[in-house]
Each structure stands twice: as structure tokens, then as C-alpha cells.
PyMOL Python script that loads the backbone (N, CA, C, O; Angstrom):
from pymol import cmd

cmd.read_pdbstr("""\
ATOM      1  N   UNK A   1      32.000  27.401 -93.961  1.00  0.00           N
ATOM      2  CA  UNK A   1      33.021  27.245 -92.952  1.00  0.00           C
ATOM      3  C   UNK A   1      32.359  26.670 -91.696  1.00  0.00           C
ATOM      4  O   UNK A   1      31.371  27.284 -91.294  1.00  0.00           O
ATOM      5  N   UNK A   2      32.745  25.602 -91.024  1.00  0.00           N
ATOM      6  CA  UNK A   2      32.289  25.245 -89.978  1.00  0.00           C
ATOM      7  C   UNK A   2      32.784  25.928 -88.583  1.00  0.00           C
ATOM      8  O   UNK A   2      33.794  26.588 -88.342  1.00  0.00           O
ATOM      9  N   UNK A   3      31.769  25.552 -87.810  1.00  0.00           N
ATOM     10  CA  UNK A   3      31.833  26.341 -86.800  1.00  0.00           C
ATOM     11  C   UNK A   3      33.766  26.010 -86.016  1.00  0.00           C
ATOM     12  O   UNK A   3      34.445  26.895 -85.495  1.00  0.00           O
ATOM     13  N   UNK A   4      34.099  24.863 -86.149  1.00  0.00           N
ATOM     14  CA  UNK A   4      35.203  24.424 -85.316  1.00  0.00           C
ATOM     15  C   UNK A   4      36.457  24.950 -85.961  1.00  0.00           C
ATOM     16  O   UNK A   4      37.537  25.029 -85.375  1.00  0.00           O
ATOM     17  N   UNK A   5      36.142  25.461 -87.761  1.00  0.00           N
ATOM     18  CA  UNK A   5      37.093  26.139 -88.201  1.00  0.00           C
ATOM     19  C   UNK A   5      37.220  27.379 -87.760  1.00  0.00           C
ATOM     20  O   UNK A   5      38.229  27.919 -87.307  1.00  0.00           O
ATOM     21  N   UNK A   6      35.770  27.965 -87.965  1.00  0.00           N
ATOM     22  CA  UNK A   6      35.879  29.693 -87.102  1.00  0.00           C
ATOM     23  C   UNK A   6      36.294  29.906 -86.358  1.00  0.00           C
ATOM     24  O   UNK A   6      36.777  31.037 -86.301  1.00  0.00           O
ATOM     25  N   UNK A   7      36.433  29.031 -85.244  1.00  0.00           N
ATOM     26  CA  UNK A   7      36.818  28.907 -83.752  1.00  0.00           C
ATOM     27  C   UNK A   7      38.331  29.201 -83.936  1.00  0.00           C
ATOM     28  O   UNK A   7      38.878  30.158 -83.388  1.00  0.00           O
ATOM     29  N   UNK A   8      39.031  28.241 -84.813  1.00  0.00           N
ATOM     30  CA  UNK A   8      40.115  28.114 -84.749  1.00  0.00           C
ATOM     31  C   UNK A   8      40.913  29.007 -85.482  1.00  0.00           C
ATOM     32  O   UNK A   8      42.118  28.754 -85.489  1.00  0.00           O
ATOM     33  N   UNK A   9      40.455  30.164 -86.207  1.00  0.00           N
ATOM     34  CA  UNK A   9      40.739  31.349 -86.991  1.00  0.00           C
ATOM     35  C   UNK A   9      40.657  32.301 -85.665  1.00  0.00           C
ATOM     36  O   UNK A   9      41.686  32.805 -85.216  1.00  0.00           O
ATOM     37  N   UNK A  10      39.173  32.558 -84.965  1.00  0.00           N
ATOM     38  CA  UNK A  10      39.170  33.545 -84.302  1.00  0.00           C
ATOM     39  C   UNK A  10      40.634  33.489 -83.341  1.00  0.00           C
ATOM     40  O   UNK A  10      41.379  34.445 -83.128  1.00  0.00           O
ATOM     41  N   UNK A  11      40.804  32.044 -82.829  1.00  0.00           N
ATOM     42  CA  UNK A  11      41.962  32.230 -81.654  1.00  0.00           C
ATOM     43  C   UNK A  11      43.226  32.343 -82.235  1.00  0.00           C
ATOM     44  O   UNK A  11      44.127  33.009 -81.725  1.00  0.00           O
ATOM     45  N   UNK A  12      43.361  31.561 -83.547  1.00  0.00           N
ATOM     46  CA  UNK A  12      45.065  32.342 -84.417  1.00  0.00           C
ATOM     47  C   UNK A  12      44.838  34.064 -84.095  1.00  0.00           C
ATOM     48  O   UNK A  12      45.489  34.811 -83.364  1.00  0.00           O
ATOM     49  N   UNK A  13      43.895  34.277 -84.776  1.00  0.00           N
ATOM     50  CA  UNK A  13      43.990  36.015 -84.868  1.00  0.00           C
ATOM     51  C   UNK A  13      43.727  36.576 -83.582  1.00  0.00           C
ATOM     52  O   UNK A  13      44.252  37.673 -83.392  1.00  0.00           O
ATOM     53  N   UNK A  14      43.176  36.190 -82.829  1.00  0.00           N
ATOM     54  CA  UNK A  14      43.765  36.698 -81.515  1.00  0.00           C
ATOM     55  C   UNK A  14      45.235  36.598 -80.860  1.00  0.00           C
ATOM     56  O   UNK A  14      45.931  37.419 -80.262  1.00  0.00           O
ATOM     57  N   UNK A  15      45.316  36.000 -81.022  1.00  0.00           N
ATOM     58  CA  UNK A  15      47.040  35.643 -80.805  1.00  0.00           C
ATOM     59  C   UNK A  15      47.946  36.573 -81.445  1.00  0.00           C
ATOM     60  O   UNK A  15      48.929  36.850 -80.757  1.00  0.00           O
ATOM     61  N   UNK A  16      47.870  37.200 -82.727  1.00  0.00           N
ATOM     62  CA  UNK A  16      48.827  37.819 -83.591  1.00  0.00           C
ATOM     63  C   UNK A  16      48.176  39.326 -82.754  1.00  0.00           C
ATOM     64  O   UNK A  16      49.013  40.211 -82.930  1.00  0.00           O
ATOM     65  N   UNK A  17      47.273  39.730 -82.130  1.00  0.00           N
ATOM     66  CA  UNK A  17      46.786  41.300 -80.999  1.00  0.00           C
ATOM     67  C   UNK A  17      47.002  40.868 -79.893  1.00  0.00           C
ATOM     68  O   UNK A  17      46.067  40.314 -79.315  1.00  0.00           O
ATOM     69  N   UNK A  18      48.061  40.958 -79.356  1.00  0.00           N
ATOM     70  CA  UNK A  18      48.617  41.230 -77.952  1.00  0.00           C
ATOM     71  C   UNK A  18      47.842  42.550 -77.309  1.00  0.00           C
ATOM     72  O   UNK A  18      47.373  43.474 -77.973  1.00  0.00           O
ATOM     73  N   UNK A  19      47.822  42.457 -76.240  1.00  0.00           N
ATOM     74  CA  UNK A  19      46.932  43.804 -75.686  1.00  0.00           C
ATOM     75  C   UNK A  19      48.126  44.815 -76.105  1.00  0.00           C
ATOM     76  O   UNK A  19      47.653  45.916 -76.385  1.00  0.00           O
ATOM     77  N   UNK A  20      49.347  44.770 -76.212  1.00  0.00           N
ATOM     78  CA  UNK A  20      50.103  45.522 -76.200  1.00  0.00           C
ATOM     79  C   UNK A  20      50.818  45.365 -77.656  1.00  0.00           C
ATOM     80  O   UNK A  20      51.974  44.941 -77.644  1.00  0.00           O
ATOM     81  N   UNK A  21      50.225  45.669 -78.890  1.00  0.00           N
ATOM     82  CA  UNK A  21      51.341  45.603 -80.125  1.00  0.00           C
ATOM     83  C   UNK A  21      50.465  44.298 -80.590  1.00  0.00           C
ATOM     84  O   UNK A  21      49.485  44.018 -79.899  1.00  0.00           O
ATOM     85  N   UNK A  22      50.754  43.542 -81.654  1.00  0.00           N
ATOM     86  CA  UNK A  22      50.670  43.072 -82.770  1.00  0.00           C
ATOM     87  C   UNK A  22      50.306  43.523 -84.293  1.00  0.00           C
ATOM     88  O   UNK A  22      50.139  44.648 -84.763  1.00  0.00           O
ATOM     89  N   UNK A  23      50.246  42.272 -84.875  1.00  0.00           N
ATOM     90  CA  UNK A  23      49.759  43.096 -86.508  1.00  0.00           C
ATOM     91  C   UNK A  23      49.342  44.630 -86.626  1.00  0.00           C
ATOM     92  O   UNK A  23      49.975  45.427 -87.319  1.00  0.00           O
ATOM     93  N   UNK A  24      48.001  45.028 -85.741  1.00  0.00           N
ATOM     94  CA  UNK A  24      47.660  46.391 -85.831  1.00  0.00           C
ATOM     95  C   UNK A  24      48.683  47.123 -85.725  1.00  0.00           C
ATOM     96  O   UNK A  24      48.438  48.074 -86.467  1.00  0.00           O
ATOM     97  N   UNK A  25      50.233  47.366 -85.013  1.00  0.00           N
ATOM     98  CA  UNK A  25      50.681  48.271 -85.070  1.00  0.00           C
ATOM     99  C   UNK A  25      51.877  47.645 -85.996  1.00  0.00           C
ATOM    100  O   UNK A  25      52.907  47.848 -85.353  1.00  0.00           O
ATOM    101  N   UNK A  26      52.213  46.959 -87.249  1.00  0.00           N
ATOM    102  CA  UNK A  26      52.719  46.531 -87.987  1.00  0.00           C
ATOM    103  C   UNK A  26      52.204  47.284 -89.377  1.00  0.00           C
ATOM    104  O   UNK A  26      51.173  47.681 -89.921  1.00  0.00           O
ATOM    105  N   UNK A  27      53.758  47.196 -89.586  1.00  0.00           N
ATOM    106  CA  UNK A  27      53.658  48.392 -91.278  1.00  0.00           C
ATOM    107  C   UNK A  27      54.977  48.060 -91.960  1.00  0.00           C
ATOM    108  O   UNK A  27      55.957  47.626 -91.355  1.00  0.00           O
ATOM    109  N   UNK A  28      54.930  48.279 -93.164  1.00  0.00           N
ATOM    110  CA  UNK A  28      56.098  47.842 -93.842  1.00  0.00           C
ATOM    111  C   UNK A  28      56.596  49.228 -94.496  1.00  0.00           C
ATOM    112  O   UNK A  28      55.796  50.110 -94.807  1.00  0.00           O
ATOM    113  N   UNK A  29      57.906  49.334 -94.668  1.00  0.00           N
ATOM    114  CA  UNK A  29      58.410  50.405 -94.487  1.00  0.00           C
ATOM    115  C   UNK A  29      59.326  50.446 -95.430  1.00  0.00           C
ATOM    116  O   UNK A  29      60.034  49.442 -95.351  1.00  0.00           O
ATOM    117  N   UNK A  30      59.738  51.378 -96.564  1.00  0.00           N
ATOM    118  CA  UNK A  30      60.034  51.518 -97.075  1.00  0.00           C
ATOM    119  C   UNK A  30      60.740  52.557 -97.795  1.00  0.00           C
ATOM    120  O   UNK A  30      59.869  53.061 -98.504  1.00  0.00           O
ATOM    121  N   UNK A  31      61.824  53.153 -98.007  1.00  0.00           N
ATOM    122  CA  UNK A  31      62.372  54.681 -98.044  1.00  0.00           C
ATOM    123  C   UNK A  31      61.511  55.488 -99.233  1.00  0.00           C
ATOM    124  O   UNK A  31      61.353  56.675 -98.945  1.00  0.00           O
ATOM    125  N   UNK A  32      60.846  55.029-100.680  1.00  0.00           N
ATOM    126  CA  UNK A  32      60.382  55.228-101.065  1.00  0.00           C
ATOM    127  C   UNK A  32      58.664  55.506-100.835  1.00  0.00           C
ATOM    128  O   UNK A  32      57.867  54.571-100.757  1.00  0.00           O
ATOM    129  N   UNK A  33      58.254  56.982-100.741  1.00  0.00           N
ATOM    130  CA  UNK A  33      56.914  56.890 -99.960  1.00  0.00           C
ATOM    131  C   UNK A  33      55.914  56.283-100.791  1.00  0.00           C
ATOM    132  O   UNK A  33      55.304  55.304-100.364  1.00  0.00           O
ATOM    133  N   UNK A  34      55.667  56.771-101.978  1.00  0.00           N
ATOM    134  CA  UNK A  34      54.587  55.486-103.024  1.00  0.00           C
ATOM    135  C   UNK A  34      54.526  54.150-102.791  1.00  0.00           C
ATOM    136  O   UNK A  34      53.557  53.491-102.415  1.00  0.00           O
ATOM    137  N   UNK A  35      56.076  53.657-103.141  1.00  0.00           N
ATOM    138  CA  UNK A  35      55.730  52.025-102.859  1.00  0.00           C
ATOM    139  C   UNK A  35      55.503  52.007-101.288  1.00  0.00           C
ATOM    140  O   UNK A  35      54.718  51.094-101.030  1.00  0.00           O
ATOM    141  N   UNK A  36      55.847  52.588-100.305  1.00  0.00           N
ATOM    142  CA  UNK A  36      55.309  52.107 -99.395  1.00  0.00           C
ATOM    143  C   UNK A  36      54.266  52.198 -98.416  1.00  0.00           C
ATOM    144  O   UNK A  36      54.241  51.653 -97.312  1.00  0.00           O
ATOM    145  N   UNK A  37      52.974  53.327 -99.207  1.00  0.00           N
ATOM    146  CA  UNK A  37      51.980  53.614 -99.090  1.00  0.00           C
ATOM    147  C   UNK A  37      51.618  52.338 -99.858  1.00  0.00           C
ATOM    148  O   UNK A  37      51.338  51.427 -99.080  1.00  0.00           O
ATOM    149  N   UNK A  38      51.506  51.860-101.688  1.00  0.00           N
ATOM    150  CA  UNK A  38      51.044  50.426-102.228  1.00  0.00           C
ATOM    151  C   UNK A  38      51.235  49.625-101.465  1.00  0.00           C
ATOM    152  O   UNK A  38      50.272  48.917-101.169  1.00  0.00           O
ATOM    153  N   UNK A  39      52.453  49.389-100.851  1.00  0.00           N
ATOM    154  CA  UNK A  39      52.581  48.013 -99.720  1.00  0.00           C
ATOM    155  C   UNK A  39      51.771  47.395 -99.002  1.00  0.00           C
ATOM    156  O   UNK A  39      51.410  46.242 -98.765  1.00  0.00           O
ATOM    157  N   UNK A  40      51.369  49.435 -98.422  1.00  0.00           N
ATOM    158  CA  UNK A  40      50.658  49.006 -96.489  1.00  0.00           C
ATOM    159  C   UNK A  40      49.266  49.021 -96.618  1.00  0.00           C
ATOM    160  O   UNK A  40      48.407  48.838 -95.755  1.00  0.00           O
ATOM    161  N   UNK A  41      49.067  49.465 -98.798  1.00  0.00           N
ATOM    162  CA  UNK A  41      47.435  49.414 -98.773  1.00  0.00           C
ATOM    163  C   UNK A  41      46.829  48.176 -98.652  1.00  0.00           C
ATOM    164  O   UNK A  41      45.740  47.881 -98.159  1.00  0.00           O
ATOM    165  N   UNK A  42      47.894  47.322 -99.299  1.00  0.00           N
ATOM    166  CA  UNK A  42      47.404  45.611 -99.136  1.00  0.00           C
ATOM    167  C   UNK A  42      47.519  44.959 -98.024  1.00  0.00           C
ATOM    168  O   UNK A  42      46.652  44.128 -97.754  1.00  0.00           O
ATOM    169  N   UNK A  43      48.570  45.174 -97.160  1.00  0.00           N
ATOM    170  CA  UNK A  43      48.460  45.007 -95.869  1.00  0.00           C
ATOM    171  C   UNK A  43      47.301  45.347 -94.882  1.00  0.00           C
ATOM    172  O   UNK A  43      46.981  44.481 -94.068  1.00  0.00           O
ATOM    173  N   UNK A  44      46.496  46.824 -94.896  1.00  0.00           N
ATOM    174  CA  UNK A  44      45.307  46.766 -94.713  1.00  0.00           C
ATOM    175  C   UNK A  44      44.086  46.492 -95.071  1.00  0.00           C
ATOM    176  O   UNK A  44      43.197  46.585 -94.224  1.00  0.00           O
ATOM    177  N   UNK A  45      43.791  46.104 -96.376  1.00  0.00           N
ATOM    178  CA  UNK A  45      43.007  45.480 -96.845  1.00  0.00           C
ATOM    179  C   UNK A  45      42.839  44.084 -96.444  1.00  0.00           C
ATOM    180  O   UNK A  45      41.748  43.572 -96.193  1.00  0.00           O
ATOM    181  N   UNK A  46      44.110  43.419 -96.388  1.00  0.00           N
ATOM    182  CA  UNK A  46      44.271  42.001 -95.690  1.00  0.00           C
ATOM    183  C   UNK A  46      43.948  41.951 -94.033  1.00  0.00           C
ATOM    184  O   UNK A  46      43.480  40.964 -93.466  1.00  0.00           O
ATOM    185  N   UNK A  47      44.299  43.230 -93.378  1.00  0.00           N
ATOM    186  CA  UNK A  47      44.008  43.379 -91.831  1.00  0.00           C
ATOM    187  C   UNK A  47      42.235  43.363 -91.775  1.00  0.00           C
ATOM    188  O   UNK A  47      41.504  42.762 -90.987  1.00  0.00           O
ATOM    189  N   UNK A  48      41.926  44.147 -92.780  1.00  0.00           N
ATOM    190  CA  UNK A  48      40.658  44.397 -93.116  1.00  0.00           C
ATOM    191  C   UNK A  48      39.397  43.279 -92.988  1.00  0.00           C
ATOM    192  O   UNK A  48      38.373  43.179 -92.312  1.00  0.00           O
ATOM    193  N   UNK A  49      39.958  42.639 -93.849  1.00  0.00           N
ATOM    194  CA  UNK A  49      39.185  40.983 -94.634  1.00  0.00           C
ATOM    195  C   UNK A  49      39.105  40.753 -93.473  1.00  0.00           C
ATOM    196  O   UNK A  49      37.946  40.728 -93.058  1.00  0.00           O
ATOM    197  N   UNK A  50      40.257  40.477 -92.394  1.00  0.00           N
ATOM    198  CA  UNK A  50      40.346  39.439 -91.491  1.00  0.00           C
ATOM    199  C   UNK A  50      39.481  39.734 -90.274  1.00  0.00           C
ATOM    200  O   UNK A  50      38.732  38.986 -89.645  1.00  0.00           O
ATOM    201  N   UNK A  51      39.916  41.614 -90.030  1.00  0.00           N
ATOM    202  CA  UNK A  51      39.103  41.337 -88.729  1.00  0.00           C
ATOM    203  C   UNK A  51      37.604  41.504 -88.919  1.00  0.00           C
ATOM    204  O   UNK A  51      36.843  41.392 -87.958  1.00  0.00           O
ATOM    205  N   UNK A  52      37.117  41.801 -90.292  1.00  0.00           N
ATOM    206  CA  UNK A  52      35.237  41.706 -90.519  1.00  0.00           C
ATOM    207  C   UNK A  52      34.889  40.460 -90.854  1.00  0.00           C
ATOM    208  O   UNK A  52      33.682  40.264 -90.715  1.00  0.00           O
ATOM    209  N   UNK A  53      35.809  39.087 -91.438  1.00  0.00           N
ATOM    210  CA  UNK A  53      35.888  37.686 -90.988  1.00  0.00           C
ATOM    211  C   UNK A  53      34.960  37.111 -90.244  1.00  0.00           C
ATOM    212  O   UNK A  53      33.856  36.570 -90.308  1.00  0.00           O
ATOM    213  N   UNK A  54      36.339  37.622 -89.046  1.00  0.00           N
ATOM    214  CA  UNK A  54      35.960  37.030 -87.780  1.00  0.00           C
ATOM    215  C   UNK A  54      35.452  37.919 -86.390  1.00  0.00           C
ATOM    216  O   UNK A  54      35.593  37.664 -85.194  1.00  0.00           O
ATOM    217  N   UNK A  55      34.826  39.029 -87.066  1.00  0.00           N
ATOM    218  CA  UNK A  55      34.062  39.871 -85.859  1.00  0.00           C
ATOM    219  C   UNK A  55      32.935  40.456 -86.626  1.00  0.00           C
ATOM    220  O   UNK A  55      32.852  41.680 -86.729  1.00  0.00           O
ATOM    221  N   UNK A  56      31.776  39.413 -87.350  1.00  0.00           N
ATOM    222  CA  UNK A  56      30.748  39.348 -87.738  1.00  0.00           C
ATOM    223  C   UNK A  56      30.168  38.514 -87.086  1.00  0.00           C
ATOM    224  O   UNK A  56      28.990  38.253 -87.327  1.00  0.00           O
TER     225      UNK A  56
END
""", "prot")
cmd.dss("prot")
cmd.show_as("cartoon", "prot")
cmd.util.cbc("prot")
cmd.orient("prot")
């Protein structure tokens, strides 16, 4: 990955963390508690990837 791509990942994903709310306080919700514990595990795994990405 070049450096001008990293660049341009780090500032998307800054953008989606508002000092106040974004992704981090995003969850998917679901009346059923299983599926929506499976949901939000991939959802953090994906939060996961992203912010050890780009804050290595």
C-alpha cells in the first residue's frame, strides 16, 4: 500500500469518528438477541481490522 493510499484511508476513517458519535457508537439491532450479537460480531471485527490498519 502506498503511502498516498494510507493517507487517504487514515482521513476517510477519521471522518466516519466525530469527536462526538460515529461508527464506534454504531450497532445493529435486532429484536432477536443471537442474531444480533452474530451481526455486531462482524461489525466489530470489521471496526477492528480497520482501526489496527490504520493506527499501526
Amino acid at each position: 500500500m502506498t503511502d498516498e493510499v494510507l493517507e487517504a484511508l487514515r482521513r476517510m476513517n477519521n471522518s466516519l469518528y466525530p469527536p462526538h458519535g460515529g461508527l464506534g457508537e454504531f450497532y445493529i439491532w435486532v429484536d432477536d438477541f443471537d442474531e444480533r450479537m452474530k451481526l455486531n460480531e462482524s461489525l466489530d471485527k470489521a471496526r477492528d481490522f480497520t482501526w489496527k490498519m490504520l493506527n499501526t
